[in-house]
N, C-alpha and C positions, 0 to 999 in steps of 0.2 A: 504493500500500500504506500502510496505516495506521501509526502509530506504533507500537511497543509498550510502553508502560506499565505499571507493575507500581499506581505508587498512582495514586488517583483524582483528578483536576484538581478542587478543591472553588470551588465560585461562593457566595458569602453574600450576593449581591445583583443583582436582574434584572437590572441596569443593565448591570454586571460580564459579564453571559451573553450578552446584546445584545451588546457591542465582540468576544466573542470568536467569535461566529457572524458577524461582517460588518454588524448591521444597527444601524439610526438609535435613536438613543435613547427608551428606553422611552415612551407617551405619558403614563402614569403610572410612579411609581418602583416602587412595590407592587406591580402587576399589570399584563402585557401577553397580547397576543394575537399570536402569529409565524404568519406566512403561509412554509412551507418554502420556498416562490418565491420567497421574499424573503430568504434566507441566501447569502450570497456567499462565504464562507471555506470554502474547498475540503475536501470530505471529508478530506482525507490532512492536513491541518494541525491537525482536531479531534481533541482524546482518545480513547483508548478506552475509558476510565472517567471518570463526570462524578458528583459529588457536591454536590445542589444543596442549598441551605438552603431551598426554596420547594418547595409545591407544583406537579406539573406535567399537567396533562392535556392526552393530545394524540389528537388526533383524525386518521386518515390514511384517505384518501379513494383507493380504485382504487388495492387495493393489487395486487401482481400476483405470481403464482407461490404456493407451498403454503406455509404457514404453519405451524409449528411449536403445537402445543394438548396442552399436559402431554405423554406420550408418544406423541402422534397427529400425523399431519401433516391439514391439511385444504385445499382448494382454497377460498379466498376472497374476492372479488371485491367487496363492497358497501362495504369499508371496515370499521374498525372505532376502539378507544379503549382507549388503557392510563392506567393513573394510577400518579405514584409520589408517595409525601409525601416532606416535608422528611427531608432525612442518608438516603437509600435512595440504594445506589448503582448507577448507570445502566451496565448495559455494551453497547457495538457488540454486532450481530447479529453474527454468525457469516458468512451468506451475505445481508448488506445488499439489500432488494425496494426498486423502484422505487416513490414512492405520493406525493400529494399531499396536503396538508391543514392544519393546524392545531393550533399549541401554545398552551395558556394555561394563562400560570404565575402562580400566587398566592402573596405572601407571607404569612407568619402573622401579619403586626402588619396586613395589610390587613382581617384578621377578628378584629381582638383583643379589640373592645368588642361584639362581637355575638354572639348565643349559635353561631352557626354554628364560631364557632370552638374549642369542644369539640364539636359533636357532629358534627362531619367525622370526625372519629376513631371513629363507628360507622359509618363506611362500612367496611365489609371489603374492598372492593375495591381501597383503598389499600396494601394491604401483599401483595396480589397478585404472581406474578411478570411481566416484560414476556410470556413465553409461555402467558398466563391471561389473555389480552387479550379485550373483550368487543367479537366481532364483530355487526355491523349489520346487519339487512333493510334493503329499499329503504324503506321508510317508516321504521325508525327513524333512519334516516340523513340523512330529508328532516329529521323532529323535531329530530335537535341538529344541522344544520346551521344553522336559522332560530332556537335558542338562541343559538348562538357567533355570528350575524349580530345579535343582537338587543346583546350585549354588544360586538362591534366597534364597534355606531352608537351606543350609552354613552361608549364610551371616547373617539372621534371628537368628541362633541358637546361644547359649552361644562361646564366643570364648573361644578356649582352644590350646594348645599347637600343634595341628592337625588343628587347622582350614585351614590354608595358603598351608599346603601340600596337602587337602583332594580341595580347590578349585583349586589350581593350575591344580590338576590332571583330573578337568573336562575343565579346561580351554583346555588344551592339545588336550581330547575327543572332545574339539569341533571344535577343528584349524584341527584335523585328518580329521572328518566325512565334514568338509566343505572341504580337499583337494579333499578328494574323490568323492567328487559332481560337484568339477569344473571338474576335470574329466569327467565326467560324464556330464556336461554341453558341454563339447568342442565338446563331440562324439554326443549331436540330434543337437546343431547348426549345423552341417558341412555343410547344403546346404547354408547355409547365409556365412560360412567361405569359403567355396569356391566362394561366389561373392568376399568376403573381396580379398585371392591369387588372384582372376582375377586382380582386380584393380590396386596389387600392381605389377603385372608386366608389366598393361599399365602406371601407374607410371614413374615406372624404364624406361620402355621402351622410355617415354616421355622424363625423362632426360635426355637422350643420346642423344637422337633425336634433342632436342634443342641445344645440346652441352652445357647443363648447366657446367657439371662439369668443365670446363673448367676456368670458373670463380669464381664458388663454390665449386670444389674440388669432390672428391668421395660422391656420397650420405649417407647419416647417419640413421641408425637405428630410430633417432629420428626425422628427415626429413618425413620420408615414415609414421610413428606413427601418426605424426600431420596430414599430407596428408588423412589417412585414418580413423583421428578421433578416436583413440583407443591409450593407453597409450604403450611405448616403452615395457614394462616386459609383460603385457598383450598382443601384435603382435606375440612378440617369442613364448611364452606359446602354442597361434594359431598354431603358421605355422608348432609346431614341432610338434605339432599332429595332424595335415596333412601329413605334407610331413617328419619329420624329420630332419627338420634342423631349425635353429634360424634364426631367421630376417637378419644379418650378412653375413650370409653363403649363404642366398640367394641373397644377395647383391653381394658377393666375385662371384656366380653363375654367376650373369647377366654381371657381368663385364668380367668374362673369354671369355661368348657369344661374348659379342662387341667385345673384343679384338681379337679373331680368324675371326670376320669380318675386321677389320684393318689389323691387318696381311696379312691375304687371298688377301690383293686389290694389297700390293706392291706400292701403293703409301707413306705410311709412313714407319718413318724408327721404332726401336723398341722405342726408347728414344719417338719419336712423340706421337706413340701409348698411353705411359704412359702418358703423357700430357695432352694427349685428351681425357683420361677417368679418368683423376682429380689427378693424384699421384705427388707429390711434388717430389719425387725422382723413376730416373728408377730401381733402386734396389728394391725396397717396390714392384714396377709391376711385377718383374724378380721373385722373392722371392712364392708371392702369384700362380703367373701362374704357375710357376713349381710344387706348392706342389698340382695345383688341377688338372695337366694334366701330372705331371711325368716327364718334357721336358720344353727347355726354350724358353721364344717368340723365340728367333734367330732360332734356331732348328726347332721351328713348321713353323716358315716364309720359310725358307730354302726348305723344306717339297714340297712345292708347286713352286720352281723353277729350283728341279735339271734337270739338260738337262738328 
């Protein structure tokens, strides 16, 4: 049985994370490559929350049993890859799978003078949760298997004035070939993503209906996330490829809905309106409404009482 831990074990250096898993020191201090076969330090002596300073992607191969995918469970078999950036904190599985494969962890001072290291920070897939894991076909798993091979025989070989540029440029190949998968994941979920849009517009639809906003304000992108068990970067990522729009917009959607129901009754006035569908000020209502219908509440209210 595991420990139980309330704060997180924080590591600010690979080397650090190496002594506490059992293994040989890093081949570089920046960046290593852990084979799980090679961790000696018994599960029941590790954390149950890890808080790394470094990037970590890890790769787990034949993995076994159902796996946890926003609220869905899925049976998956090919493997797959989570990624967490630096200060995300790691917790143990719940019901730990048996699986074999590979971690490679990068510091940020290992990409400090390359542009890589801003624009890792547009991968969305970093702030992902570990149960938004992008699982693998059998060919995409041969693809970053002979990536992460191609970086252990870098790391392996003599360092020389080329080393850091020649891994860098597979680290890159591999943050590509994994966009283009989560793509590519979004498009066979879509029958589970279309349960996920159901949900989120009984959601919405509930909040209004309670008149939550009233006391809680406009819903939030990170309201509807938690509600639906899937991390806020990862919803939008969804919804936009479905419908085309971000988590936001269809928030900005469902408010315009209610509000053309308020309107429509003539019971409230437009100030009311904004109130009862959470806006601290009627200008922020007046602002939004008009840019998603061209026309201002007054004018659409008007609409439905001229003699």
């Amino acid at each position: 049985m595991k420990k139980e831990e309330r704060l997180p074990k924080k590591f600010d250096s690979i080397s650090e994370l190496h002594r506490a898993l059992g293994l040989p020191k890093p081949l570089h201090p920046l960046l290593s490559l852990v084979n799980y076969a090679d961790i000696t330090t018994p599960e029941s002596e590790l954390p149950n929350l890890l808080l790394l300073g470094f990037y970590k992607i890890s790769y787990k191969i034949n993995l076994q049993g159902k796996i946890k995918y926003g609220q869905h469970h899925y049976d998956f078999e090919e493997g797959g890859i989570s990624f967490v950036s630096p200060n995300q904190i790691i917790s143990a599985a719940e019901d730990e799978k048996d699986y074999s494969g590979y971690t490679l962890l990068i510091h940020p001072d290992f990409l400090r003078s390359y542009p890589l290291a801003k624009s890792i920070n547009n991968y969305g897939f970093f702030s992902y949760a570990a149960n938004e894991a992008l699982y693998l076909s059998e060919k995409e798993k041969i693809t970053i298997s002979e990536v992460f091979e191609h970086i252990l025989q870098e790391l392996n070989s003599r360092i020389d004035d080329f080393s850091q540029d020649v891994i860098i440029a597979h680290i890159e190949v591999l943050l590509n070939y994994s966009n283009r998968f989560y793509k590519r994941q979004f498009i066979t979920r879509k029958a589970a993503n279309h349960d996920i849009l159901t949900q989120l517009e009984a959601i919405l639809n509930q909040y209004f209906n309670d008149e939550k906003a009233l006391t809680k304000g406009l819903p939030t992108v990170s309201y509807l996330a938690e509600e639906l068990n899937l991390s806020p970067r990862y919803l939008s990522d969804m919804l936009r490829s479905l419908t085309g729009q971000n988590t936001q917009q269809h928030i900005h959607d469902k408010v315009i809905e209610k509000a053309k129901e308020f309107l429509a009754s003539d019971k409230l006035s437009v100030a009311e309106v904004a109130y009862h569908l959470g806006f601290e000020h009627p200008q922020s209502f007046n602002k939004i409404f008009k840019k998603k219908t061209n026309q201002t509440p007054v004018a659409f209210k008007q609409s439905f009482y001229k003699n």
